[in-house]
ZAMARGU-4260 file (C-alpha; in steps of 0.2 Angstrom, whole numbers, plus 5000, padded with zeros to 4 digits):
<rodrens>
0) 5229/5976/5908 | 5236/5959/5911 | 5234/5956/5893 | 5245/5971/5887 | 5257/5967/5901
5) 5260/5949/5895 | 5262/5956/5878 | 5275/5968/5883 | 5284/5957/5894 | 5289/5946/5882
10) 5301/5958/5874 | 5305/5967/5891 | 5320/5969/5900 | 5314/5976/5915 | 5298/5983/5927
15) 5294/5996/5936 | 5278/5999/5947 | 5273/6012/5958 | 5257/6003/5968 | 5246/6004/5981
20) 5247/5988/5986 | 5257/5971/5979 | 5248/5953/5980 | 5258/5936/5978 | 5244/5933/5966
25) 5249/5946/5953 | 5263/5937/5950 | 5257/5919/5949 | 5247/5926/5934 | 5263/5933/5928
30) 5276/5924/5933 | 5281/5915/5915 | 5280/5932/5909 | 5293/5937/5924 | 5303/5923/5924
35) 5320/5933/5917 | 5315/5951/5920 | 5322/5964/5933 | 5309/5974/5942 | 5307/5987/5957
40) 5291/5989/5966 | 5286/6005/5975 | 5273/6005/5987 | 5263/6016/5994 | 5267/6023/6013
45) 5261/6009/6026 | 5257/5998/6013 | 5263/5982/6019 | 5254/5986/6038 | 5237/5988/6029
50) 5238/5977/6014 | 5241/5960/6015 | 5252/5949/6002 | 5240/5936/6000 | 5229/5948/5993
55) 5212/5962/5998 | 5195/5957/6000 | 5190/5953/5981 | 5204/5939/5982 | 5196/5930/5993
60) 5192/5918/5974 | 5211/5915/5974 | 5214/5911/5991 | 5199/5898/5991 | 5211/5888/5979
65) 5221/5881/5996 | 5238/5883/5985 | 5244/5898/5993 | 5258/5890/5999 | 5266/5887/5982
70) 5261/5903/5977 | 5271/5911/5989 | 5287/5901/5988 | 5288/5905/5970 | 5286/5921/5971
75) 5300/5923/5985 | 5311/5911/5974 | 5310/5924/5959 | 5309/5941/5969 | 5325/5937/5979
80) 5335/5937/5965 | 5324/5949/5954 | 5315/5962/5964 | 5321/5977/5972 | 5307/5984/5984
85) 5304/6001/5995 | 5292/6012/6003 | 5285/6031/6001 | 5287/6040/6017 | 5274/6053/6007
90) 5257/6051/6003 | 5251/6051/5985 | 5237/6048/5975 | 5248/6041/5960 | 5250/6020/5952
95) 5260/6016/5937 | 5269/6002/5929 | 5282/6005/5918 | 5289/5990/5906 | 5306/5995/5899
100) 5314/5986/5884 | 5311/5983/5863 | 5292/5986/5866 | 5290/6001/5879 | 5274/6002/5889
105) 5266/6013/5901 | 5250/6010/5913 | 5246/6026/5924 | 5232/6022/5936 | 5236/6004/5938
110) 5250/5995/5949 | 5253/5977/5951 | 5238/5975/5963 | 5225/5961/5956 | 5211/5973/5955
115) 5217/5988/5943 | 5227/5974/5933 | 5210/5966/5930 | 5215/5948/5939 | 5198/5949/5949
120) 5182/5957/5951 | 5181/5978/5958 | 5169/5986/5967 | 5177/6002/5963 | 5179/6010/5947
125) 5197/6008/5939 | 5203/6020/5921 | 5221/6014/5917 | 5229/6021/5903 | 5240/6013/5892
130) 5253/6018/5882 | 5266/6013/5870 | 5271/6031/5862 | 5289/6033/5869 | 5291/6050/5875
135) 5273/6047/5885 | 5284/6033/5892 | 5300/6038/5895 | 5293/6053/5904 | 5282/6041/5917
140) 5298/6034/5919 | 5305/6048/5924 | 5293/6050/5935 | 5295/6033/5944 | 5316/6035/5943
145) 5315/6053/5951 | 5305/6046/5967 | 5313/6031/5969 | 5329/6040/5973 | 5323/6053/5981
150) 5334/6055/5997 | 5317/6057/6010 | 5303/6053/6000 | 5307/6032/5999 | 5313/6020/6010
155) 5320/6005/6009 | 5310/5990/6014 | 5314/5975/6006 | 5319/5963/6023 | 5302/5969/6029
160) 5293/5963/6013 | 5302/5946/6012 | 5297/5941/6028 | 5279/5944/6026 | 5281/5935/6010
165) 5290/5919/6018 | 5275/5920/6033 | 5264/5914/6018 | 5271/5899/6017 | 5280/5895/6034
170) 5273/5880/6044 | 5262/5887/6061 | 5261/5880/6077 | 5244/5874/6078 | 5240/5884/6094
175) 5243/5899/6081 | 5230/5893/6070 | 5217/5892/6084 | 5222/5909/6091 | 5220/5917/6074
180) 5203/5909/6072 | 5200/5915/6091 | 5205/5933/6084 | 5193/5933/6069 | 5179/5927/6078
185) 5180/5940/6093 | 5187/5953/6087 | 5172/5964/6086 | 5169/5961/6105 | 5188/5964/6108
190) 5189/5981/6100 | 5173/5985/6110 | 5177/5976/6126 | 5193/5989/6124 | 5184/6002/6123
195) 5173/6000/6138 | 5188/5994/6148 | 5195/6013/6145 | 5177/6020/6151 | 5175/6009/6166
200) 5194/6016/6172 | 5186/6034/6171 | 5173/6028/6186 | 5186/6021/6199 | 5178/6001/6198
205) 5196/5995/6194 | 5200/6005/6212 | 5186/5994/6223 | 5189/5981/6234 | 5180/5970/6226
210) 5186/5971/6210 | 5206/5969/6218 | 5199/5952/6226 | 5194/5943/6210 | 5204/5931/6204
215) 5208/5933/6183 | 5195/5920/6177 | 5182/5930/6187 | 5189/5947/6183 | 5186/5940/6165
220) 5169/5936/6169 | 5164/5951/6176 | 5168/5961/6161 | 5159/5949/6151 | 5143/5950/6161
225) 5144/5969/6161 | 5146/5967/6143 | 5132/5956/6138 | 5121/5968/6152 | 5124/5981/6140
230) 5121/5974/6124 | 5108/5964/6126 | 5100/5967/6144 | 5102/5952/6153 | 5116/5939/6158
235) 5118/5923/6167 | 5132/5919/6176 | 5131/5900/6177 | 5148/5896/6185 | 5151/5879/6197
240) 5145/5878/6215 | 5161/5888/6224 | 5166/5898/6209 | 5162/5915/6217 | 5146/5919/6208
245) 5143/5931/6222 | 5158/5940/6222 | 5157/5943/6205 | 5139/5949/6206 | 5146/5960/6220
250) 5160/5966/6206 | 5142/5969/6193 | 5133/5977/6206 | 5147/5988/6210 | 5150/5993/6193
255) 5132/6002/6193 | 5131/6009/6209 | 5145/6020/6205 | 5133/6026/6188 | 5121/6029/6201
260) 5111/6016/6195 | 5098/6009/6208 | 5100/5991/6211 | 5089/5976/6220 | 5095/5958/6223
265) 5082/5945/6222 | 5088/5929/6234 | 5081/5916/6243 | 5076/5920/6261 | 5090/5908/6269
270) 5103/5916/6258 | 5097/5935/6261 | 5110/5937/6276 | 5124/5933/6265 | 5120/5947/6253
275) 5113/5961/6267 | 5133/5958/6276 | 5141/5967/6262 | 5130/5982/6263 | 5134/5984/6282
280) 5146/5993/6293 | 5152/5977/6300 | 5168/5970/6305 | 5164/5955/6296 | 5162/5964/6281
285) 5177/5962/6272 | 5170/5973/6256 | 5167/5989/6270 | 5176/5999/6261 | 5165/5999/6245
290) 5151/6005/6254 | 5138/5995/6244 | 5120/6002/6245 | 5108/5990/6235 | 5089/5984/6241
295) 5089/5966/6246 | 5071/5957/6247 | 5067/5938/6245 | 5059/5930/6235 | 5042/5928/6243
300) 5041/5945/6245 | 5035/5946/6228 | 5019/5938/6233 | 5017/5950/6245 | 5008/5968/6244
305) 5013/5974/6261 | 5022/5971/6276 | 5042/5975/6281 | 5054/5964/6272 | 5070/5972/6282
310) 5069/5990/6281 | 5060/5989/6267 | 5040/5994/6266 | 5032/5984/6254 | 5017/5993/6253
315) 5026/6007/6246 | 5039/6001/6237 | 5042/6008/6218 | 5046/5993/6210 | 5047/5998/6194
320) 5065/6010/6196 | 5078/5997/6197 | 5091/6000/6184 | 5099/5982/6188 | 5090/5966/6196
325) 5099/5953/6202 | 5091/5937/6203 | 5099/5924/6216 | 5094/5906/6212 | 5088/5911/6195
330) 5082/5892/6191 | 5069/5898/6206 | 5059/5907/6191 | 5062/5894/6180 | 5041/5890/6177
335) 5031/5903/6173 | 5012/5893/6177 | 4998/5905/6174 | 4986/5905/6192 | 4968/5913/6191
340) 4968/5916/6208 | 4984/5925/6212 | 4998/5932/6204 | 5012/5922/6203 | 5031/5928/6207
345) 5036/5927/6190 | 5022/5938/6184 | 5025/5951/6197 | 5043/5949/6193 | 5041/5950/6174
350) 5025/5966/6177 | 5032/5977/6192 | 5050/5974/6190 | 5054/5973/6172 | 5042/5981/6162
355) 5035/5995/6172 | 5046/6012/6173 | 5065/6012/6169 | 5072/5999/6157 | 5080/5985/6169
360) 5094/5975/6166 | 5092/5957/6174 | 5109/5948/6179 | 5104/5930/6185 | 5115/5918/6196
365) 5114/5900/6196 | 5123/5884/6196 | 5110/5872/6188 | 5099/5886/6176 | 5090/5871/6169
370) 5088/5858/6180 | 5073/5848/6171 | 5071/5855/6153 | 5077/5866/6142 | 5061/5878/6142
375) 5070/5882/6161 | 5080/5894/6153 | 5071/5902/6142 | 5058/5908/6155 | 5074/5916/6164
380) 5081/5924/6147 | 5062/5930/6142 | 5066/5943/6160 | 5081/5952/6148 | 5068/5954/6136
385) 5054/5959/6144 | 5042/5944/6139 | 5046/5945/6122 | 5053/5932/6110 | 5055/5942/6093
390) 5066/5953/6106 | 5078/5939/6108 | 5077/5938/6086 | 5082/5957/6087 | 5098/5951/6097
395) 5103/5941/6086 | 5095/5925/6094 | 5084/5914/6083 | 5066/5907/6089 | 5071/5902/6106
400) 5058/5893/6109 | 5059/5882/6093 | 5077/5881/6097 | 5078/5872/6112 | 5062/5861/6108
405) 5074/5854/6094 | 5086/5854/6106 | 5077/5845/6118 | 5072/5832/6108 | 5091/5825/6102
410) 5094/5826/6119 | 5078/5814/6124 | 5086/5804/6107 | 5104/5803/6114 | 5097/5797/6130
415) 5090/5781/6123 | 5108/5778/6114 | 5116/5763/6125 | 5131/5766/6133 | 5142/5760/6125
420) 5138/5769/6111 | 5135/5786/6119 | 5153/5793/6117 | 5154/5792/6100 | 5140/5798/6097
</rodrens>
């Protein structure tokens, strides 16, 4: 169709197109063609919110070429004093381009939009068809002239397409840039995070006491703890030594309680008071008012088989109905040695907790996750996945395992660099 277009053109004195879409693209391919014609383009309704001047997805070719900056300008420089542009405010189903002058030609089915013209590859099946018999053409163009000036059925648009067609070619902040990376890169968890944030309203947490004491940054990583709980069953919150890792645990923990989830924190047994304070009806308690009802049990009390830890019995204890686990001191289970003659706390964790009765969700807190190698944190992610690597594969996560042994060794490498030659490196 570019073919029959340029032919046409030669001789024409003017175009009209009725198109889905426009791309500055079309007219770089045409644009000695265009050089001294008059043309109108009529797009279809929301056109320029959903399609993009630089082109669809099968343009991606042309926009590899890094000119799209010239592209652009020369396009504006002809259309500001050659095209006249509006909009349906109706749906249709209809494209047509029309070439008006000693050699008439008609197109029904394709507009000035790379694919139907031919400029690039199409998934999708496109029929144009082409003619030059003059009364088949001077009644499309009928066609086009009786709905562009229809009183309701177009409107003008033409300030609104100029300046997305100058924002092709306008210089960006650099801040921009990396925000429109930022955008592509996260949008998926963006839209989703969205989403859940609409949910989570519907439970009250955004009403609690603790979530009104976060500052933003924690607020922020709160929702992205619960998010990762939910996709992939397990989180660590590795913030600083005085962050608020508690706190935001609290905020998690909170979060499920009001699904009615069933909930134990794992801590070391000089920090246990800390955690049982904000399940109590205490003064001191300055989260009273969320009435916080999780288990609270030590460490070592997953060596044990019986005996009170609190007011807990742990002789008949159903460790296996714990929707959410909290680990304190993750890097605590950082080794995961195999004893014949007991089991170890990692094994009853990973056995009892995790992998017997209702699917758990393991967050984990800890300032220093791996604190002698690499392997430290994949025992503490293996407790998301239940013991299994090929899980983490399933997530999206490569060979873990591999992963950090090749990480480990550029690290022993870099470690041997001297000094002075460490930064660049």
């Amino acid at each position: 169709m570019l073919d029959a277009l340029r032919r046409h053109l030669a001789s024409g004195a003017s175009l009209d197109s009725l198109s889905e879409s426009f791309s500055v693209f079309v007219h770089e391919a045409l644009k000695g063609d265009l050089a001294e014609v008059d043309a109108r383009l009529l797009l279809w309704r929301d056109s320029l919110a959903h399609h993009p001047l630089n082109g669809l997805e099968e343009e991606n070719l042309l926009r590899a070429r890094l000119d799209q900056h010239r592209v652009a300008r020369e396009f504006v420089a002809w259309a500001e004093h050659k095209l006249e542009v509006r909009s349906l405010t109706k749906r249709t189903r209809d494209t047509s381009t029309i070439v008006h002058g000693a050699s008439p030609l008609a197109v029904q089915g394709a507009g000035l939009e790379a694919e139907s013209l031919g400029l690039v590859a199409s998934p999708s099946l496109h029929m144009p068809f082409g003619t030059t018999d003059q009364a088949q053409v001077a009644q499309i163009a009928e066609h086009f002239q009786r709905a562009w000036n229809h009183p309701t059925a177009t409107v003008a648009v033409r300030e609104d397409f100029f300046e997305a067609a100058r924002a092709l070619y306008e210089n960006r902040a650099p801040e921009s840039l990396y925000l429109r990376i930022l955008t592509s890169l996260f949008s998926d968890f963006v839209d989703e995070s969205g989403e859940e944030t609409e949910r989570r309203s519907l439970t009250g947490f955004y009403d609690t006491e603790v979530w009104k004491k976060l500052y933003k940054f924690q607020r922020d990583g709160v929702l992205g703890a619960i998010e990762k709980l939910e996709r992939h069953n397990g989180c660590i919150i590795a913030d600083s030594v005085g962050l608020g890792k508690t706190f935001e645990a609290l905020a998690v923990i909170k979060y499920y309680e009001l699904r009615n989830d069933r909930v134990l924190v794992l801590a070391p047994k000089r920090l246990r008071e800390n955690w049982t304070l904000y399940r109590a009806n205490d003064a001191r308690n300055p989260l009273v008012a969320d009435r916080f009802n999780f288990d609270v049990l030590n460490h070592t009390d997953l060596s044990r088989e019986a005996g009170m830890s609190g007011d807990i019995d742990l002789a008949h204890l159903a460790w296996g109905n714990y929707d959410l686990v909290v680990i304190d001191e993750s890097h605590n289970f950082r080794n995961n040695p195999q004893r014949d003659d007991r089991t170890t706390r990692y094994e009853r964790m990973m056995n009892a907790v995790i992998k017997s009765g209702v699917r758990t969700k393991v967050l984990m807190l800890s300032a220093t996750p791996v604190n002698t190698r690499l392997a430290d944190l994949r025992n503490q992610v293996l407790f998301a996945t239940e013991g299994d690597d090929r899980a983490l594969a399933r997530e999206g996560v490569k060979d873990i395992g591999q992963t950090l042994r090749q990480a480990q060794t550029r690290f022993n490498a870099w470690q041997k660099i001297p000094d002075e030659q460490r930064t660049a490196k």
